[in-house]
N, C-alpha and C positions, 0 to 999 in steps of 0.2 A: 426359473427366473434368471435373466443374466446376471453375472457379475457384475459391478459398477467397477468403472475404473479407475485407474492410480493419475494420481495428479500431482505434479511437482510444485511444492509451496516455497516461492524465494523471500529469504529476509522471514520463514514463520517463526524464527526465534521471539521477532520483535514484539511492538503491541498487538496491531493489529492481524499482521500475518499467525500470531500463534492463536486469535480467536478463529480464522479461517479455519485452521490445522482440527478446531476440534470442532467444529460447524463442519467440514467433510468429513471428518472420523463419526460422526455423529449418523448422518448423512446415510453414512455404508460404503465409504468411498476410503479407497487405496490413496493412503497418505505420503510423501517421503518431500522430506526439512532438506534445502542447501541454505546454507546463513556462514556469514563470515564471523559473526559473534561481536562484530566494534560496538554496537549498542543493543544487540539483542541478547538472552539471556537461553543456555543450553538449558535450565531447568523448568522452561515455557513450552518444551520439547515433549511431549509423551514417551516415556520410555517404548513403549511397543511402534514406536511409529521412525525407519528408518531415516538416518541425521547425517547428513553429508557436511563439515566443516569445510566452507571453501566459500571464492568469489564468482560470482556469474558472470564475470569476464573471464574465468579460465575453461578455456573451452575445451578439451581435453578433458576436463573434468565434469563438466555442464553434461556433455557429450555421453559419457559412457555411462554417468547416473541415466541418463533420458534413454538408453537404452540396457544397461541390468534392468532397472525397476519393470521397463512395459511401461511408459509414461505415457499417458493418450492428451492431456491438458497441461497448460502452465498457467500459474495462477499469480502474477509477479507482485511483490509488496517489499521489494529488497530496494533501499534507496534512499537519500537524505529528505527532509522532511523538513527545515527549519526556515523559514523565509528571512528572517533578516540576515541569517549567517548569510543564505544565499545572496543577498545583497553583499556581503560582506569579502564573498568566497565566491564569486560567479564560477570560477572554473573549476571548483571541487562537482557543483551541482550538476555541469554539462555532464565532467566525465562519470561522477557517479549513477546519476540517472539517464542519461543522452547515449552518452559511449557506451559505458557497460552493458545497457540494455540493447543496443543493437548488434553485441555481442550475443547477448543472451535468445534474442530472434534468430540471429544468422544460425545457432546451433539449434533450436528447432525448428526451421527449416530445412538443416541435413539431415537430421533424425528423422525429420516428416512427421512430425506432430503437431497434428489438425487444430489445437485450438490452445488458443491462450486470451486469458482474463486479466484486464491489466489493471492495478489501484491507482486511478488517477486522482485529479483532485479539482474542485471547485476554482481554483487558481487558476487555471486555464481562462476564467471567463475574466481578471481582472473586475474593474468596477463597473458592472452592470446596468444599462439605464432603465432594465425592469426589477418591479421588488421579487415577482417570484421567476428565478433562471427556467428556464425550458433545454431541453438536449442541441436545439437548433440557435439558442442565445449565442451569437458571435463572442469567440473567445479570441480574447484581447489581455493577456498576460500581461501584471505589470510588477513582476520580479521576476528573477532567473528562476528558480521553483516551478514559475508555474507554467516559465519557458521551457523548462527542460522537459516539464511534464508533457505538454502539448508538442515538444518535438518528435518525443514516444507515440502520440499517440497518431501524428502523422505516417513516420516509419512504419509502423501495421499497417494503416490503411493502404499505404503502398506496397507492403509485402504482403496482404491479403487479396490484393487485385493480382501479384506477378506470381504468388503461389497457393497451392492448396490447403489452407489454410483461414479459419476467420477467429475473430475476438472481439472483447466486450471491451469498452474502457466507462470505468464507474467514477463520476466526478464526482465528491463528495466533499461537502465541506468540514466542522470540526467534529469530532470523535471522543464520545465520553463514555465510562463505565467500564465495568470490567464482568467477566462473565460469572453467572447467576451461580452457579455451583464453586465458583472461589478458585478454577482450574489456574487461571491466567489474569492478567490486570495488566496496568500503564504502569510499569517499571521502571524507566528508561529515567538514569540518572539526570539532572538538571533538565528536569522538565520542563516543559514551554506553555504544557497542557492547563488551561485557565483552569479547572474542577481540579486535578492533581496538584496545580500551586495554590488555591487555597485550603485543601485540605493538609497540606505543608505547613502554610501558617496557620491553621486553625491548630494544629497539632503542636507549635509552635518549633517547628524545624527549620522555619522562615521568616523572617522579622513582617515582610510586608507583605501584599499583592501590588504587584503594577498597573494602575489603569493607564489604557492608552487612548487618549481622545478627548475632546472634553468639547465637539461643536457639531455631534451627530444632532439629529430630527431627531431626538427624544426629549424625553420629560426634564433630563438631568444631565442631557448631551452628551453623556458615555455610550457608547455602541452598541447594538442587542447583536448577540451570537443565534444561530442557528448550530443545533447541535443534533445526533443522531447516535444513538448508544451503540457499541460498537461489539456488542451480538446483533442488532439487528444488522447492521452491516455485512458479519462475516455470513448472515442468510442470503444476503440480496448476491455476494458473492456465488452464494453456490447457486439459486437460482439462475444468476448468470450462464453459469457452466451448465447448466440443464438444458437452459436457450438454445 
């Protein structure tokens, strides 16, 4: 039976990238962490599982992990994530997810490694005129987030047509739970995460919850979320990479 191969997980300190790290470890698949650590946490890290501290814009460093390891995949989840900041900060979001990551392609493309999985997001489609999105829904971004994301996910398509090379890009929208054996969870200080801010105030770490809305088509005019547990996530992940 072959060996399955190593695939490099950016940002698996964080939430979700560290449930990927153990959905491929799980898997049978050759693991190795680069994370810079600003919001992700080195003890979401597997000890057995090789941890490079660094940015994925230093290529030099991108570069010579992607080949010690024998890296055949990248699986990218390294990037800001907050939509009002990004309102707030447009040019933190281009350069952390925009720039950096065309950083992070430009270096496996010199490597020559065939395949990268990218974590995108549901933002990309802005406000949708259908209720259920489809992969062909025109996306119509309307924050920097989900600009930068969808800029990403241009940049591949055109570095998948000019080199050898293809990828998945997964739009998903919000991300609950934490994994079933207690390995990893939603860490990440000042959280944004609707389930992680009211278990905050339920616990009473937080005086309130914020509702935001009060004129949607429901019963009581507050918003309904669509949500997707974030083991089942870090599977569709790896099925990806199977693709």
């Amino acid at each position: 039976m072959r060996e399955k191969p190593t695939v490099l997980v950016t940002g698996g300190a964080g939430y979700i990238g560290s449930h990927a790290v153990l959905a491929l470890k799980d898997a049978g698949y050759g693991v190795v962490v680069i994370d810079n650590l600003v919001t992700g946490f080195r003890w979401a890290v597997p000890d057995d599982v090789p941890f490079v501290q660094g940015d994925i814009a230093d290529q030099p460093l991108v570069e010579a992990t992607l080949r010690d390891h024998g890296i055949s995949a990248i699986m990218h989840f390294a990037g800001s994530v907050v939509v009002p900041e990004s309102v707030e900060n447009p040019l933190k979001y281009y350069h952390n997810n925009s720039a950096k990551t065309r950083d992070l392609i430009d270096s496996a493309v010199r490597v020559g490694v065939p395949h990268f999985i990218f974590s995108s997001t549901a933002a990309t489609y802005g406000i949708p005129d259908v209720e259920a999105v489809r992969e062909d829904t025109p996306q119509q971004p309307i924050n920097p987030y989900g600009m930068s994301k969808l800029m990403t996910e241009y940049m591949l398509r055109d570095v998948a047509a000019a080199h050898p090379m293809n990828f998945c890009a997964l739009r998903y929208f919000n991300v609950a739970g934490a994994d079933p054996q207690g390995r990893t969870g939603q860490s990440t200080a000042g959280a944004t995460h609707l389930i992680k801010v009211a278990v905050e105030a339920a616990l009473g770490k937080r005086e309130s919850v914020a509702i935001f809305g009060n004129d949607f088509a429901t019963p009581d005019g507050t918003g309904v979320r669509d949500y997707i547990h974030v083991s089942d996530l870090a599977a569709a992940h790896v099925l990806a990479l199977e693709a």
